[in-house]
C-alpha positions as a printed Julia matrix, in Angstrom:
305×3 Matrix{Float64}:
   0.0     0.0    0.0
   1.5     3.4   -1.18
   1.5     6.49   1.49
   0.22    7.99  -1.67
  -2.95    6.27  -2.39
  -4.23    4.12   1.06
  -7.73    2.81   0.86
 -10.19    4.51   2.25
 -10.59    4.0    6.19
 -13.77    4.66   8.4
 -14.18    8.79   7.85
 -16.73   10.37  10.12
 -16.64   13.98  11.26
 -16.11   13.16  15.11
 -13.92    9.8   14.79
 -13.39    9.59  18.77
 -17.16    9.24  19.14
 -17.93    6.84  16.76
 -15.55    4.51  18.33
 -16.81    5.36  22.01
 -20.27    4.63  20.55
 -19.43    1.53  18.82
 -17.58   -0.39  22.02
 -20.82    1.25  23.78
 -23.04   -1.05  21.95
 -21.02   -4.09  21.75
 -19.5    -4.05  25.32
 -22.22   -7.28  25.89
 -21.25   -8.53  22.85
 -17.93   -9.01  23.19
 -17.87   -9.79  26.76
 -20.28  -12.89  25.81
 -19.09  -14.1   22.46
 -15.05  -12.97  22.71
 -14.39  -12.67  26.17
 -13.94   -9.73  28.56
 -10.27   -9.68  27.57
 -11.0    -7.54  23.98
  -7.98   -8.69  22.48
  -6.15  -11.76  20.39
  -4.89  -14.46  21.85
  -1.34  -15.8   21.48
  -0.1   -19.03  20.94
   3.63  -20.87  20.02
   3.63  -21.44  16.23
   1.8   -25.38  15.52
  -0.85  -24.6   18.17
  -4.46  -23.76  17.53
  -7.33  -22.86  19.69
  -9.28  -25.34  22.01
 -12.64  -26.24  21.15
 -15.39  -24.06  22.0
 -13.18  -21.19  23.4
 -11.54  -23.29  26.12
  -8.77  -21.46  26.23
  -9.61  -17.8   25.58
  -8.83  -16.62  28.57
  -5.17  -17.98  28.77
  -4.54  -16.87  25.21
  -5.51  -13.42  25.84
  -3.44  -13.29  29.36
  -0.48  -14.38  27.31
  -0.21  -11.71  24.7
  -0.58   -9.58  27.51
   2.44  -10.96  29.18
   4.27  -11.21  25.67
   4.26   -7.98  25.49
   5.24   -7.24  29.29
   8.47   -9.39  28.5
   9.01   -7.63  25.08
   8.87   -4.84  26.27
  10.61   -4.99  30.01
   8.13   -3.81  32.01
   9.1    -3.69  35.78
   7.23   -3.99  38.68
   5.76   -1.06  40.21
   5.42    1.47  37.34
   3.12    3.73  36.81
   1.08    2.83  33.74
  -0.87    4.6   31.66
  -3.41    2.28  29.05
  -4.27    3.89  26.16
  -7.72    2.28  25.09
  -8.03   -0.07  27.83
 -10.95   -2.19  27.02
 -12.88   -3.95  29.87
  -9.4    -3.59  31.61
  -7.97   -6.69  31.38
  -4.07   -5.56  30.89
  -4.42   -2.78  33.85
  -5.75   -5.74  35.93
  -2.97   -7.97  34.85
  -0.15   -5.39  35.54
  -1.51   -4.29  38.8
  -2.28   -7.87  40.52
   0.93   -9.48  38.79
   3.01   -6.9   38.67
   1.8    -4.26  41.51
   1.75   -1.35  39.07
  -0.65    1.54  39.68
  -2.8     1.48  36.37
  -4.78    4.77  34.68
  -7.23    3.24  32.02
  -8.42    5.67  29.33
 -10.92    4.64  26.72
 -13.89    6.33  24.59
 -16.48    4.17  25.84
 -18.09    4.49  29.15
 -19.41    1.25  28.94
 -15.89    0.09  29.04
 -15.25    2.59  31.84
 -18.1     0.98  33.96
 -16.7    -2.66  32.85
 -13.38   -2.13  33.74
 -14.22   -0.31  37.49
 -16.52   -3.34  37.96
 -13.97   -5.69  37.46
 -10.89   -4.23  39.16
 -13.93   -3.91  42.7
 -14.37   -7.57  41.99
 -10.94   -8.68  42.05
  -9.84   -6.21  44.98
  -7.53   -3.93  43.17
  -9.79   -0.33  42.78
  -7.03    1.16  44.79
  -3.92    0.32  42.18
  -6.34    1.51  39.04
  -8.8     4.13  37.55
 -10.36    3.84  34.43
 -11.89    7.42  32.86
 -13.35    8.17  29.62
 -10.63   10.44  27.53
  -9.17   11.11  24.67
  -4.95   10.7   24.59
  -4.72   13.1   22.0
  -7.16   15.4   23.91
  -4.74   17.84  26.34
  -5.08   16.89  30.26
  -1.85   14.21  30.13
   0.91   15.28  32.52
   4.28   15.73  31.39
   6.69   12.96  32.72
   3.76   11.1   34.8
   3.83    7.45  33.78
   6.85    4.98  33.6
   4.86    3.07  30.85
   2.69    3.96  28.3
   0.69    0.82  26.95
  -1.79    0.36  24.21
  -3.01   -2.88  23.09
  -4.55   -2.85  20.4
  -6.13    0.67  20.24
  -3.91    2.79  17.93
  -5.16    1.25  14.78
  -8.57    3.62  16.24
  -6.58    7.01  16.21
  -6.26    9.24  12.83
  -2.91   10.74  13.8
  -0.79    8.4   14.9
   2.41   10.65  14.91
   0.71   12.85  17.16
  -0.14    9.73  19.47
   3.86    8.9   19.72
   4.67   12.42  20.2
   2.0    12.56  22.86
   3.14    9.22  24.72
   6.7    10.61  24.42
   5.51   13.6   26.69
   3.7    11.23  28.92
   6.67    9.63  29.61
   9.56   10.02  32.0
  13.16   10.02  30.97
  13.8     5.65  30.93
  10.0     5.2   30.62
   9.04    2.9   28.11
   6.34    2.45  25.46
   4.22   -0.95  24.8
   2.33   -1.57  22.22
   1.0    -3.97  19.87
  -1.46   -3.29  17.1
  -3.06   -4.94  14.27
  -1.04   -3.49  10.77
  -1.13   -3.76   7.34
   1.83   -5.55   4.93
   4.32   -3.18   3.83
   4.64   -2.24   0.2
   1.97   -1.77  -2.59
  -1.4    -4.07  -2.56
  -3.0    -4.68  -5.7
  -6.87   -3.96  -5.67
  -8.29   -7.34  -4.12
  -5.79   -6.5   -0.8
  -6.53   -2.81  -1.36
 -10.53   -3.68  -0.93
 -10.04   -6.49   1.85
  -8.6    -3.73   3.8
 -11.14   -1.07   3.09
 -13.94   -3.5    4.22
 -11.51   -4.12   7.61
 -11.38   -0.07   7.93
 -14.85   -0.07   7.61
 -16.11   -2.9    9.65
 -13.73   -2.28  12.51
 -14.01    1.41  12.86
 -10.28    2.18  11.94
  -9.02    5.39  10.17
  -6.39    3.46   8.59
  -3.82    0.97   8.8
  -0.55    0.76   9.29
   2.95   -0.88   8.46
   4.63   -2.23  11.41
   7.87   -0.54   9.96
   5.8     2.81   9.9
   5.55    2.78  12.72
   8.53    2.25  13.83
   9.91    4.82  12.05
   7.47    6.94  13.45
   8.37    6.37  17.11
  11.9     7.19  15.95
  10.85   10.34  14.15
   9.1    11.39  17.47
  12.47   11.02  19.78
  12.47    7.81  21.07
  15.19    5.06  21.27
  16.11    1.66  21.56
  12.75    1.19  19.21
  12.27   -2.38  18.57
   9.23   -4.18  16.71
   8.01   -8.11  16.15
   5.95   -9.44  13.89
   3.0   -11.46  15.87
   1.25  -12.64  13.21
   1.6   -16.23  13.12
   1.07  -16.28  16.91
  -2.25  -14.4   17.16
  -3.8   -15.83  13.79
  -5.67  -18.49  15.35
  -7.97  -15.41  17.16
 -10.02  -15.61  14.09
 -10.76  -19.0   14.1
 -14.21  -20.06  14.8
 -12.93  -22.25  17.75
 -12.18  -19.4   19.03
 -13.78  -16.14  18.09
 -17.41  -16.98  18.49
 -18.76  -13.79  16.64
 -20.03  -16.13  13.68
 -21.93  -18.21  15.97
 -24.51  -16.55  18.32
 -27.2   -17.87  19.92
 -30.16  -17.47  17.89
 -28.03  -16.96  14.64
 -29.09  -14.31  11.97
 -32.67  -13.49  13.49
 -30.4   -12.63  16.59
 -28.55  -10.65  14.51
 -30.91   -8.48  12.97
 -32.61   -8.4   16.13
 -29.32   -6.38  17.45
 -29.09   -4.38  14.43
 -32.89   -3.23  14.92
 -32.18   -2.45  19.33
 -29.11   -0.75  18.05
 -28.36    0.28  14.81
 -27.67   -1.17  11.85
 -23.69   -0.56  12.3
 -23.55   -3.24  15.48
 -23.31   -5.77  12.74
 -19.86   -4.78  11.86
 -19.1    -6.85  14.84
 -20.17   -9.68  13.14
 -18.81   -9.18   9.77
 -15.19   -8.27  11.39
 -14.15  -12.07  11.89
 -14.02  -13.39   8.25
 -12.75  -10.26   7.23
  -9.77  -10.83   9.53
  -9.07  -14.31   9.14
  -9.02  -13.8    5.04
  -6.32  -10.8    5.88
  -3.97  -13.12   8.09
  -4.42  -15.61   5.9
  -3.35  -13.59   3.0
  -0.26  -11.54   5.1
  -2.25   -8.97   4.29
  -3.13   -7.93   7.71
  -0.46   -8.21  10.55
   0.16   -8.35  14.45
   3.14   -6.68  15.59
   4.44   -5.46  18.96
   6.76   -2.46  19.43
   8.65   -1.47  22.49
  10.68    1.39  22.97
  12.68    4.26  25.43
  12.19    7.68  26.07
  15.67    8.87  26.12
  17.3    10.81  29.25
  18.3    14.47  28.56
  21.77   14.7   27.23
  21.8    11.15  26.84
  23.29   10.89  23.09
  20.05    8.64  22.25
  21.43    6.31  25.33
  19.29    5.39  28.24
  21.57    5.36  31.5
């Protein structure tokens, strides 16, 4: 895909609230047919899915720890989770790792979700979960030891303007986790140009991109030590039916219309996401990629001390 001529994403005039309002309506949705942790699973290369979702919940946990270990994430930091879901990660990192967690989504329903859960497991006092925009103003300067997002950037327009902004958020030494879904480097011809238009489209995303974009783009906005992996092949079996249930709801396609009728017609982009997906990993032309990387110390030559 050429900078020059990318396919047309999900254009609206207030982008922010159409993803707030889309995880608004499907926060049930996912919760019952994907799990309450909204993101892929992760598996060693050979290994699929158990049967009927068996193992969601350990898949999920584990790219969540992948990317703690990529990463180096220690103990104790102060987090900030940019598009935390139903707060699975902030959980993780503050009952594993004792680290005192600020969630920030675009979906109050999430926001509810996530405060529910972190009362249920005991750990309200190492987390808070707001609705907020990170490219929105309001982010201390130097705050946070980590800045994590898992899986949210693919939602935000400008993603220079999200490094430079975690950048900011960061201390000297602090360190930025992410991992995002991506598109293949290079040029697509016009089947892969419209399988990732109907993505854009059913998934609410502005765009896509490279995982070497953005890598260069965390290195354009001052940080260091930027490294990336390709995930792809680990997290591919998320879009299996084994183990994202999307295709398979009780009551089937009356269900579904049902939904669309309570809701609006656009909940059923949640349904249409999973074959989308599983064509574009199956292709290479949709990716999984983590990135880790430093906010350099003043007068450091680039060098973290």
């Amino acid at each position: 895909m050429s900078a020059q001529t990318p396919p047309p994403g999900f254009v609206t005039a207030d982008l922010g609230q159409a993803v707030g309002g889309y995880y608004d309506r499907t926060a049930d949705l996912y919760a019952q047919l994907w799990g309450d942790d909204i993101h892929l699973g992760f598996w060693d290369e050979g290994e699929r899915p158990g049967a009927g979702g068996a193992d969601r919940h350990a898949a999920t946990e584990r790219l969540i720890r992948e990317l703690v270990e990529f990463a180096g994430i220690a103990p104790g930091s102060r987090v900030l989770d940019v598009g935390c879901g139903h707060g699975g990660p902030a959980l993780y990192l503050a009952g594993r790792l004792g680290c005192a967690v600020d969630g920030i989504t675009l979906s109050a329903e999430q926001v509810s979700r996530a405060t529910a859960r972190a009362a249920q497991t005991g750990l309200s006092a190492r987390t808070a979960f707001r609705v907020a925009d990170v490219l929105g103003g309001g982010l201390a300067e130097g705050a946070y030891d980590v800045v994590w997002a898992m899986e949210s950037l693919m939602h935000i327009a400008d993603r220079p303007a999200f490094f430079a902004t975690a950048l900011r958020a960061l201390r000297p030494g602090g360190v930025l986790a992410l991992n995002t879904w991506a598109v293949r480097e290079g040029a697509l011809d016009a089947a892969e140009t419209d399988l990732v238009r109907r993505i854009l489209h059913s998934q609410v995303l502005p765009s896509l991109d490279s995982i070497e974009a953005h890598q260069r783009m965390a290195e354009a906005a001052g940080f260091t030590l930027v490294r990336t992996a390709d995930w792809s092949t680990q997290t591919a079996g998320s879009w299996d039916p084994e183990f994202a249930l999307l295709e398979q709801p009780e009551g089937g396609r009356e269900y579904m219309m049902e939904l669309a009728r309570e809701r609006g017609a656009d909940v059923l982009r949640f349904f249409a996401a999973v074959p989308l997906m599983r064509k574009g990993f199956a292709t290479g032309v949709i990716t999984c990629g983590a990135l880790a990387a430093v906010k350099p110390a003043p007068g450091a030559g680039g060098e973290v001390a």
